[in-house]
N, C-alpha and C positions, 0 to 999 in steps of 0.2 A: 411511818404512815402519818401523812398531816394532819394534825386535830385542830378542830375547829376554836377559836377564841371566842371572848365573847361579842365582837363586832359578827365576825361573821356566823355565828347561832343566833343573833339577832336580827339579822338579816333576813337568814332561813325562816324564823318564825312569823316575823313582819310580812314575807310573802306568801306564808299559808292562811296567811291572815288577809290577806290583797282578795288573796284567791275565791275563797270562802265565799266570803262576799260577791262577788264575782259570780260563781255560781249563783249562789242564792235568787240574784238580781235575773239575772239568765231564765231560772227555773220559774219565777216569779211572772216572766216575760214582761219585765223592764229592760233588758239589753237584747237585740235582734238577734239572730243569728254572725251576720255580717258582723257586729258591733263584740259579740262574744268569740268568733273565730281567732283574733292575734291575741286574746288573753289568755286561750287554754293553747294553743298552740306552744305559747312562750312558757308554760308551764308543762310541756311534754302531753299534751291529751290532743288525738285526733280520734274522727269522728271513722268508725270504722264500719263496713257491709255487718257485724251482727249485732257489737255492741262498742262502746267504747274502747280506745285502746291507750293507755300511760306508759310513756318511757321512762325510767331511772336511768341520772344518771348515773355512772360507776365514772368518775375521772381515772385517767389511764389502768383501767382496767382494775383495780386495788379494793380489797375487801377486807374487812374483821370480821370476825368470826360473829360477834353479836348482831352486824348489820347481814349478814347470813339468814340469823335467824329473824329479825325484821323482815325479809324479806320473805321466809315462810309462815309468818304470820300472814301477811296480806296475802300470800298463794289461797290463804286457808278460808282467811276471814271476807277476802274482798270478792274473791275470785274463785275460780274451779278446782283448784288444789294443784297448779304449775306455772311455770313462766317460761319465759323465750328468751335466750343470749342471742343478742345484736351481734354487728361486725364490727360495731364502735364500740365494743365490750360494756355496752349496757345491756341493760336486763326489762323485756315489757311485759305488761299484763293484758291480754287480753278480752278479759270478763270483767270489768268493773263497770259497775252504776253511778252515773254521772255525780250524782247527788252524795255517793259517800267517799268520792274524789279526793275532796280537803283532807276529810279523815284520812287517808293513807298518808296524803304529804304531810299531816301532820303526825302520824305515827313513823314517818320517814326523819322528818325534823328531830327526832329524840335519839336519833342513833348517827347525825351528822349526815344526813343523805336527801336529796331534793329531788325534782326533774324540773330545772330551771336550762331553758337553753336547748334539750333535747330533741326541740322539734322547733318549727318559726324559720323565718331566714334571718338567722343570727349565727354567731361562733358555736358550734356543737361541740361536744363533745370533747377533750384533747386525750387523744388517744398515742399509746408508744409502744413500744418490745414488753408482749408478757412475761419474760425473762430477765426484765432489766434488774441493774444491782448484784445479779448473779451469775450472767453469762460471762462461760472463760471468753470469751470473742469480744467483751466491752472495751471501748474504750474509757466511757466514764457513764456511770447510772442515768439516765435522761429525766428519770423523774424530779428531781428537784423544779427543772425549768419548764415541767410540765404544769405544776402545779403554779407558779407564779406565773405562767401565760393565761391560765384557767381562772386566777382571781384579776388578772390585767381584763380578761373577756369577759367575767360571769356581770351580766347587765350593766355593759358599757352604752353608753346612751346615745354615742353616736355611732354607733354599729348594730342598733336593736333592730333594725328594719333594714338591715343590706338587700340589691336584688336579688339572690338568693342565700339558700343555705351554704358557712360555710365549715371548711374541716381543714383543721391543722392536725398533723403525725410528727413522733420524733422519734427517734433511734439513735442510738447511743453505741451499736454491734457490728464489726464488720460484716455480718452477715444482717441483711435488712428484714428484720421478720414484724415492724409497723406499715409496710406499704409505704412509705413516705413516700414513693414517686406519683401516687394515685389520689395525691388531696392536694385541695388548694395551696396551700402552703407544705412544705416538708422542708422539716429539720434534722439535718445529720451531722452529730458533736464528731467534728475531722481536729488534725493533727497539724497544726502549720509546718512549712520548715524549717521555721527557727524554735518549734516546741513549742508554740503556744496552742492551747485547744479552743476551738470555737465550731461557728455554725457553719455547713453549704447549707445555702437555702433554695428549694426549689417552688418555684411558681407555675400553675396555670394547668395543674395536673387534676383529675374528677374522671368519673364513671359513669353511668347514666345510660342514655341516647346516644351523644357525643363523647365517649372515649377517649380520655386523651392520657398520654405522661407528659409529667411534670419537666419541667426545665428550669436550668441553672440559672437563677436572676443576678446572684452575689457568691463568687466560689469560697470567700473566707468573711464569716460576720466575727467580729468581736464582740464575747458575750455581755459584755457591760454595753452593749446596743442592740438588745436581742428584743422589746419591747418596741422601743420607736423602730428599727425597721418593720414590724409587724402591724405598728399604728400604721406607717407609710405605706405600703402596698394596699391594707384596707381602706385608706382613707380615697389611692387613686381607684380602686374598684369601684368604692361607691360610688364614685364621679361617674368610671366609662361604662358599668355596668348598664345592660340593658334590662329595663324596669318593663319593656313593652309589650316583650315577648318571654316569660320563666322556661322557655326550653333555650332559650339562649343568653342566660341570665349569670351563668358563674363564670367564675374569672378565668376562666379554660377560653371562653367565647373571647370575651374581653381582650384578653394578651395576643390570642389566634389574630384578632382583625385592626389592634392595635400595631402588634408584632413586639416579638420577644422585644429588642433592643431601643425602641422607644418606648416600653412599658417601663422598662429598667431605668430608662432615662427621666421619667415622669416619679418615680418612685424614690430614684434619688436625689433630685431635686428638692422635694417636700421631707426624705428623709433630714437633708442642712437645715431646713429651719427648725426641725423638733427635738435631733439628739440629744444636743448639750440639757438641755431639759428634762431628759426622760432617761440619764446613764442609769444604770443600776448600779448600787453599792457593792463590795465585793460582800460585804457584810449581810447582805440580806443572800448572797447567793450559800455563804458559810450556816449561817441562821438557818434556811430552808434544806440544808444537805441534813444537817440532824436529827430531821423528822423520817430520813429514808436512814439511817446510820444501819450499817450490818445489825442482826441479832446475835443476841451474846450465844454466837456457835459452842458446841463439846468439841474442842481440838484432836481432846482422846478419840472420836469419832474413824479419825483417819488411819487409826491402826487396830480399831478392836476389831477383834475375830465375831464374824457371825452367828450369833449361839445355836443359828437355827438351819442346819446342814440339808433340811430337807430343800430348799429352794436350789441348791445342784441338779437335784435329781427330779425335778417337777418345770417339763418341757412348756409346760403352760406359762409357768412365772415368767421362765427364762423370755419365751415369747415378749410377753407382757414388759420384760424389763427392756429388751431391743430398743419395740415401736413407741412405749406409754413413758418411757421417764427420757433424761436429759441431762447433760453433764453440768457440773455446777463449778463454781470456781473456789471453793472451799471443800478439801480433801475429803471424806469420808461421806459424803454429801448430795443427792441428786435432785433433779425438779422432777416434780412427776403431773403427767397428765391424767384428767378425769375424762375419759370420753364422753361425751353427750351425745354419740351418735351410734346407740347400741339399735341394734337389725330391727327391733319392734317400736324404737321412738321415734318423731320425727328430731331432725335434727335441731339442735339448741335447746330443745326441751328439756326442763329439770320438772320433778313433782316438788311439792313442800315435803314431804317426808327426806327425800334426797337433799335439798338445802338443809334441815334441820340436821341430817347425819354429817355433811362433809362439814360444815362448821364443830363439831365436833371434832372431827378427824384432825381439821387443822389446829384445835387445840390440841388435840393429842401428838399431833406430828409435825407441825409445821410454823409456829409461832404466833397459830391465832390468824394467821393472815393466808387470803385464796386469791386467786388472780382470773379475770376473765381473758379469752385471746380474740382476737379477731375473726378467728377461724370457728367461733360457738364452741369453744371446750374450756375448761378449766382447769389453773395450775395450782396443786402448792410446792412450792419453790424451795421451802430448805428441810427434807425429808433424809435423815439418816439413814445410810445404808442399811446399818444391821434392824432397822426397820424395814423396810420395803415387802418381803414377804409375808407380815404382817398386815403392812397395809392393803396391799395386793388382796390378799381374803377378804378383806371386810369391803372393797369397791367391787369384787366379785358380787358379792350379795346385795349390792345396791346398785348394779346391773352400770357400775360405773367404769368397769376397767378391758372393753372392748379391744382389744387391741390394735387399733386402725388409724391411730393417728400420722397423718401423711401418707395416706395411703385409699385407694378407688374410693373405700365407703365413708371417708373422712370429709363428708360431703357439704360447704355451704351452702345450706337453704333457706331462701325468705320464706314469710307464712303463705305464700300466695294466695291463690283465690279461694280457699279455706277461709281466712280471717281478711286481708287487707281487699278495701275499696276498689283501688288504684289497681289490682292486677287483672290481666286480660289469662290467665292460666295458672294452673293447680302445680304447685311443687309438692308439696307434703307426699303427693299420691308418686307420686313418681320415685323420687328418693327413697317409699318404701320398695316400689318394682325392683329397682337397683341391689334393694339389699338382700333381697328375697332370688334373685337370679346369682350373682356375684356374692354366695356366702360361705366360699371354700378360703379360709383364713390363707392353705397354704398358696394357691392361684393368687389371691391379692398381694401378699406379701413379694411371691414371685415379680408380680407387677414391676414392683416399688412406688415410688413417688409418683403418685396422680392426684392431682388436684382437679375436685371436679365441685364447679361451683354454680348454680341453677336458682333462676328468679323469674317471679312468676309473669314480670314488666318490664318497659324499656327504664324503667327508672334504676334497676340493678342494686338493689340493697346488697342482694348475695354475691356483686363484683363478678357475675359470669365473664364479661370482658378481660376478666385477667385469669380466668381461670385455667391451665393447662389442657381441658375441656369445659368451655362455657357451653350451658344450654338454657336459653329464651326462652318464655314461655310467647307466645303472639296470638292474637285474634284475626279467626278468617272466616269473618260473617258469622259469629257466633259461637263458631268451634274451635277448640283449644288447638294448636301447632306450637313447635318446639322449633329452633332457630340453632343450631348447631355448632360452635367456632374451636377450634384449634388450635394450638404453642401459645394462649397467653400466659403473662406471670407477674406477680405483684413484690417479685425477691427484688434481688440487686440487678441482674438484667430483665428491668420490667419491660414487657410488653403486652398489646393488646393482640386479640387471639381472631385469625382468619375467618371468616367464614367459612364452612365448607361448602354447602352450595343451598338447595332450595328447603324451607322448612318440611320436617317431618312430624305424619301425624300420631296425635299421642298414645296409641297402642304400638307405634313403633320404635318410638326412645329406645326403650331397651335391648331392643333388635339393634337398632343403628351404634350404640354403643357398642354390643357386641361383637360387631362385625371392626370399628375403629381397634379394637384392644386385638382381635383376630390381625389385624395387619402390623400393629406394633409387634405384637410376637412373633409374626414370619420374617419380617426387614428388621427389627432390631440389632444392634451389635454386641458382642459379650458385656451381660449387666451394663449395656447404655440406658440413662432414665429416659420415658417418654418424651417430656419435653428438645431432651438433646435429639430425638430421635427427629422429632416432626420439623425442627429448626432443618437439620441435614437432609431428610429425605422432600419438603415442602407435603405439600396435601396433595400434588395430584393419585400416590399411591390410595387413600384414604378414599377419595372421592369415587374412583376408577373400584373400587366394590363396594361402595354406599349407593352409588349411583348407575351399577352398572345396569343394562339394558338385558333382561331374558329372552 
């Protein structure tokens, strides 16, 4: 895990120190509104429907156990006693008083953690595989080049004000579990055919209103150019980006009206003047692999016998061990998942008492280190077998070990019209309907793989757009309606997902779903997953009893 130097602790503190002030001046009403909006922005604080709301961020997804418990401090001390996991594997509050702001970032600042960048139209977030470093599927860890993109972006001065927000992914796994195709940039470490490994990069990919995936600008980078082509592509955004209109402001719009292949041609163009300038050392790439180095694993692991024979014979574990863990690439060894999405919480929600337990756990099981996903759950990644059944007990009683990951009630939800400004409909309420109709373990399970992803705006934090079932929330003169779409995916064959036809109103979600999982199980084929199902059969079967006429 990368620890901070003293350049960059000094940094962190210098900006809670910016900030403070900042406030102060604000509360004082010496700085207006307008004049205060891009300084709390660039510090992750927007102005939300009940009270203020702070983003943290978690760079690709990565935790120690002590910023854990930092972070249920502030549940406890700042706020209502919980927080919310993002889709960019940060973590927000939404109960904080403006004025004791600082103080978190500055109780954030003692444990290496900020919310610098979290919000504003700047670089967010860099986000990658909650898996990485451990998947048998890797080709190589991505995190190293995560974190050197993150300190190339963290308040670059000429990217502080881009026309919109942006978001880089990387993946490092044949199997693509960052979305890379769905952010402005994405990085995927490919394998040349002479053996050399480096970057495809894709461009011009985001969510939203406008929908789009990503495209291939350069099929093979050389990693020692992995910064100036990234300076290059931001630099021609900020040129074509439109400033005039923020619904047609990311680089999705840009490349669309540009077009892919003069985008590419504008990008590397200004890439020949900046390379030679900006290679990267191998030495700094060797330097930053250190900070992610495996943990000093028990090899013995890989052949000790189980001490504890009950988890044979206890149908639940076994469940639990299916859906909730993951195969690792060190023998004796698995990742295991923390559901956050148990039938009485809203999704992503954790309490401070559950932060202060799993930090624990992950001292006790996992190296000290948890991991956030994009999907609102939580991993810890190096969990000995003949552990498991142990652990398993104790996330039973911390209402952590649901067994649903990937599966109907494994559900992304933004806060909607519960907490965020900006949403035109209530998710929270709904996702609980869901869990409360669909809570025969054995039926879901049956299912398989459903990704059902739901936001309460067209702004799509929850990526309904890629969802296997996407559900909108939309306004119709005041009344909530649900917006309905079909086959999207945010894997290796992403796509964005159909409409099915006219909004439904919100006492009907759970009926309309109903009826969509009623057709998959009459036209499915032996254990085909949904997704393959609606690609083969298209939606008119779907539509034809959603829509039929009595």
């Amino acid at each position: 895990m990368y620890q901070y130097n003293e350049i960059d602790q000094t940094l962190v503190d210098e900006r809670v120190a910016q900030f403070r002030d900042q406030t102060k001046r604000f509360l004082a009403g010496k700085l207006t509104e307008d004049q205060f909006r891009p300084l709390r922005l660039m510090n992750g604080l927007y102005l939300q429907t009940h009270a203020p709301m702070l983003r943290i961020s978690i760079p690709y997804g990565l935790l120690a156990s002590r910023q854990l418990r930092m972070l249920a401090h502030i549940a406890r001390t700042y706020d209502k006693g919980y927080a919310h996991f993002t889709t960019r594997q940060n973590i927000q509050f939404n109960w904080p008083k403006l004025e004791r702001v600082p103080d978190i970032l500055a109780d954030l600042a003692t444990v290496q953690m900020h919310a610098i960048q979290t919000s504003g139209n700047c670089i967010r977030n860099i986000t990658s595989d909650p898996l990485a470093g451990i998947a048998p599927d890797e080709l190589e860890d991505p995190r190293p080049y995560c974190e050197i993109i993150r300190q190339w972006a963290t308040l670059h001065p000429e990217f502080a004000f881009l026309p919109r927000k942006f978001k880089i992914a990387v993946s490092g796994a044949s199997n693509d579990r960052a979305a890379t195709q769905v952010h402005d940039i994405g990085l995927y470490l490919i394998e040349s055919e002479h053996g050399e490994i480096g970057f495809e990069v894709l461009v011009g990919g985001g969510l939203g209103r406008t929908p789009v995936i990503g495209q291939v600008i350069r099929p093979f980078l050389e990693k020692k150019h992995l910064l100036s082509y990234l300076e290059a592509i931001l630099r021609i955004y900020n040129l074509l980006g439109r400033r005039d209109n923020k619904y047609k402001a990311r680089i999705k719009i840009a490349v669309r009206e540009t077009g892919l292949d003069r985008f590419r041609e504008l990008v590397e163009c200004e890439w020949e003047k900046i390379r030679d300038g900006m290679e990267i050392d191998p030495a700094r790439f060797e330097n930053m692999r250190q900070y992610f180095a495996l943990p000093n694993y028990d090899h013995k692991a890989a052949t000790e016998a189980n001490p504890d024979s009950r988890r044979d014979r206890n149908p639940a574990f076994q469940t639990w061990l299916k859906y909730n863990t993951a195969e690792h690439k060190i023998a004796g060894y698995r990742a295991v998942y923390l559901s956050l999405k148990a039938p009485d919480s809203p999704p992503g929600d954790v309490t401070e008492s559950q932060l202060d337990a799993v930090a624990d756990l992950a001292d006790r099981y996992s190296f000290g280190r948890v991991r956030s996903t994009h999907r609102q759950n939580l991993v810890l990644a190096d969990v000995r077998r003949s552990d498991l059944f142990e652990l398993w007990g104790k996330l039973v009683a911390l209402k952590l070990a649901t067994p649903n990951i990937g599966t109907l009630t494994d559900i992304i939800c933004c806060p909607g019209l519960d907490f965020c400004s900006l949403a035109n409909a209530g998710s929270i309420g709904i996702a609980a309907e869901i869990n409360k109709m669909f809570n025969n373990l054995d039926y879901i399970h049956d299912l398989g793989d459903i990704k059902i992803n739901m936001s309460g705006c067209m702004n799509g934090c929850a990526h309904q757009s890629v969802g296997h079932i996407g559900i909108l929330g939309v306004d119709k003169k005041g009344v909530e309606w649900y917006q309905i779409t079909l086959g999207g995916s945010s894997d290796n064959y992403a796509a964005i997902g159909e409409r099915l036809g006219p909004a439904v109103a919100k006492d009907q979600v759970v009926e309309t779903l109903a009826g969509i999982l009623d057709v998959f199980t009459e036209l499915r084929l032996e254990d085909e997953p949904f997704l393959d199902m609606v690609r083969r059969t298209g939606l008119q079967p779907f539509k034809d009893r959603i829509y039929a006429v009595n």
